[in-house]
C-alpha positions as CSV (number, residue, x, y, z in Angstrom):
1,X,-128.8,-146.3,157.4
2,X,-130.9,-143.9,155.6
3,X,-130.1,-142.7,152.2
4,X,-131.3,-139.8,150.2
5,X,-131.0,-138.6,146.7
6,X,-131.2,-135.2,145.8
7,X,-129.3,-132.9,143.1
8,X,-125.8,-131.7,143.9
9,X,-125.4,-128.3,145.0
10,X,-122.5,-125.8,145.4
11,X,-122.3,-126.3,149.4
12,X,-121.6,-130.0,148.6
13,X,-118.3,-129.2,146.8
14,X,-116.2,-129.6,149.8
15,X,-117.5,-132.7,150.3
16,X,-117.2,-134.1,146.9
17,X,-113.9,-132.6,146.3
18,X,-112.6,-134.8,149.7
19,X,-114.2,-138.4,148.3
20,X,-112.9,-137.6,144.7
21,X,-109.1,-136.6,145.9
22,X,-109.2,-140.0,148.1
23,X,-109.9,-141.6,144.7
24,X,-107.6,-139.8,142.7
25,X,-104.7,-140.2,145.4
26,X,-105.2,-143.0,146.7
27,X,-107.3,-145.5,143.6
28,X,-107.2,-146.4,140.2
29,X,-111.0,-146.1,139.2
30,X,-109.6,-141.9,137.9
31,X,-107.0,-141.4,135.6
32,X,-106.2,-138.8,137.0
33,X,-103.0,-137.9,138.9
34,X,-103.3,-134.8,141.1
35,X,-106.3,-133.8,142.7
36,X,-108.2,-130.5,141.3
37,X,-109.1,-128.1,144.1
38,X,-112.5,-126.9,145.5
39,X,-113.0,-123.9,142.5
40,X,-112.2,-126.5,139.9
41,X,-114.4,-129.4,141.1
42,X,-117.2,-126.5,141.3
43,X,-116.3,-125.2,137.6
44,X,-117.0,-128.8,136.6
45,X,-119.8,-129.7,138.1
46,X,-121.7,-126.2,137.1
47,X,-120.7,-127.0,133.3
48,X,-122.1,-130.3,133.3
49,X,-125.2,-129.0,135.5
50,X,-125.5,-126.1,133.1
51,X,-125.1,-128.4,129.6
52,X,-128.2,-130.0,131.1
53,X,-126.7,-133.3,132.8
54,X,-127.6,-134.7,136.0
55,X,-125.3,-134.4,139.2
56,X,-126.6,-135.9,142.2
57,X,-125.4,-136.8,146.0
58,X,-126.4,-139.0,148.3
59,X,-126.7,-138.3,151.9
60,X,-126.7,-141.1,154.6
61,X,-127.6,-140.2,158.0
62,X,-127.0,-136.6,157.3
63,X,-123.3,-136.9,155.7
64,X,-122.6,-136.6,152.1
65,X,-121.4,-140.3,151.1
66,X,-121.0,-139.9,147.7
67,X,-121.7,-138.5,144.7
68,X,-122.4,-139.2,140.5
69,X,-123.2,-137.5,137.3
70,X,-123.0,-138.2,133.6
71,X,-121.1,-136.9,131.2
72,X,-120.7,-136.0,127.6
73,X,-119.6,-139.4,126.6
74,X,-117.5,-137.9,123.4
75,X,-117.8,-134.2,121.8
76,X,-118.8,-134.8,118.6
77,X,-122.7,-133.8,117.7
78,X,-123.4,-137.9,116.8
79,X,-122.4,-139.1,120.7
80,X,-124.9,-136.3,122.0
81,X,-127.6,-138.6,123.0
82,X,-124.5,-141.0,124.6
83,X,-123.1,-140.1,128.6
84,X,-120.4,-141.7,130.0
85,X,-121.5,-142.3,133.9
86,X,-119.2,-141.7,137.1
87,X,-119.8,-142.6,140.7
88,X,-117.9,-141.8,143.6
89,X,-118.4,-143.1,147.3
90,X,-117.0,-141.8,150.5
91,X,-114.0,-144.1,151.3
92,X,-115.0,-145.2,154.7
93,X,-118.4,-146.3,153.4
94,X,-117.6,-148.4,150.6
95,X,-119.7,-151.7,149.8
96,X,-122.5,-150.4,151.6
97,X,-124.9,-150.2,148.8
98,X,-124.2,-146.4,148.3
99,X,-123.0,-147.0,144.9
100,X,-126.1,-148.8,143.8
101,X,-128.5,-146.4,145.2
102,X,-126.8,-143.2,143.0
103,X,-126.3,-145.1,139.8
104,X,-129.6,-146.2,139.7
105,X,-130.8,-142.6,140.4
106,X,-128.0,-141.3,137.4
107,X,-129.9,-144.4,134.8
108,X,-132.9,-142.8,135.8
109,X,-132.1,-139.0,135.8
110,X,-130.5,-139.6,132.3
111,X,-133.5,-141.8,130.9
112,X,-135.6,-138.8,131.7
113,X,-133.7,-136.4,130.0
114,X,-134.1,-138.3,126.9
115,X,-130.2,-139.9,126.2
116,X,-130.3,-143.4,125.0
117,X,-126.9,-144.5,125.5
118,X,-125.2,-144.9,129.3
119,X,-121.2,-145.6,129.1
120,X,-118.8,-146.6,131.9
121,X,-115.2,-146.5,131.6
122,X,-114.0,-148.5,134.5
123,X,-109.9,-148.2,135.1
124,X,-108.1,-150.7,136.5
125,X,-110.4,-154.0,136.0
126,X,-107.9,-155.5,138.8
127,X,-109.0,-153.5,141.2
128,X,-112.6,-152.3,140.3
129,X,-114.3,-155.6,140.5
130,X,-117.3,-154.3,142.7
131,X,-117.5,-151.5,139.8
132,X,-117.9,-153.7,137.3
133,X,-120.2,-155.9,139.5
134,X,-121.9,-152.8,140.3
135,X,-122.5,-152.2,136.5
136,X,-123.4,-155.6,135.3
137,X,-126.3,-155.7,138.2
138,X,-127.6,-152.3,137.0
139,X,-127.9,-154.0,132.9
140,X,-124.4,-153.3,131.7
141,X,-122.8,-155.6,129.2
142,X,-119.2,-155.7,128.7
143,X,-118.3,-153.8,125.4
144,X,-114.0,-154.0,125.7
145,X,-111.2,-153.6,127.4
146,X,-108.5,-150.7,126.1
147,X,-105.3,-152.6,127.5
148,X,-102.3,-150.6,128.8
149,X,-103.7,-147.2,128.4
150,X,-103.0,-145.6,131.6
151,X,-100.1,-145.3,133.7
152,X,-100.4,-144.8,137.3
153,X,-99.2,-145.4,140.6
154,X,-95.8,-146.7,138.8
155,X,-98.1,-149.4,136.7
156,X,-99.7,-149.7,133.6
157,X,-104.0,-149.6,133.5
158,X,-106.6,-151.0,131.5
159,X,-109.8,-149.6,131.1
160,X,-113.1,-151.8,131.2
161,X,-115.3,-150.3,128.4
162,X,-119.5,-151.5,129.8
163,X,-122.7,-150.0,127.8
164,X,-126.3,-149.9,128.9
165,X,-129.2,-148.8,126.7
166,X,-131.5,-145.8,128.0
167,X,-134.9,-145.8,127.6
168,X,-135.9,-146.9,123.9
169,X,-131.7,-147.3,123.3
170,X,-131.5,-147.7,119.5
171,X,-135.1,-149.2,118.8
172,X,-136.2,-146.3,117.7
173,X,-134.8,-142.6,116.2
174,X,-134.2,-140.0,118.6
């Protein structure tokens, strides 16, 4: 399997708009309850892209199998060197080392654009072992847990709060 990096791009909204509804319908690593449409996932990704964050896709063997960016982590001016990260993988290729491969790229994409601060809000820590796996491999530490803060799929969610430093993290001043 061959696997290649390379920014998102509008053509790939189908695409990313299929893996993230599985997720949404079907998971408990999103929040959220309906899936948004082709024209909303595109309005998101072209504010983060346009805010300056990185959005990127991975293509194995010619197929789009997933997909990550980062995030304002919170609005307020004193988070702005802090992004929240999200990965998302094709369904039918899951534990494949897909996952790995983007958030390594995203740590790397968002260390070069100077944050300090990478964030991973993790829903469901029942179900999202190989996310949190996946974090702890990649230098995340376990920060919290928000208990009970979601309902979904006729249950009540936790949230898995991880942190990795970027770069110089906090050593020095921005």
């Amino acid at each position: 399997m061959t696997a290649a990096i390379r920014p998102a791009k509008a053509s790939d909204i189908p695409a990313i708009t299929r893996i993230y509804a599985h997720a949404v319908e079907h998971g408990t690593a999103s929040f959220e309850l309906g899936a948004p449409d082709e024209a909303e996932m595109a309005r998101r990704m072209n504010d983060l892209v346009g805010k300056g964050f990185p959005y990127i896709v991975v293509e194995s063997d010619g197929v789009l199998a997933g997909y990550a960016y980062a995030g304002p982590y919170r609005t307020r001016p004193a988070y702005r060197l802090t992004v929240e990260d999200s990965v998302y993988i094709a369904p039918a290729i899951h534990r494949r080392g897909i996952g790995r491969t983007l958030l390594a790229a995203l740590i790397e994409a968002c260390e070069a654009r100077g944050f300090r601060q990478m964030i991973a809000v993790i829903g469901d820590s029942s179900k999202q072992a190989a996310s949190i796996g996946l974090h702890e491999a990649l230098g995340f530490h376990h920060a919290g847990i928000l208990e009970d803060v979601g309902f979904k799929h006729g249950r009540w969610l936790d949230s898995v709060l991880m942190q990795r430093a970027l770069g110089d993290g906090a050593k020095t001043a921005p």
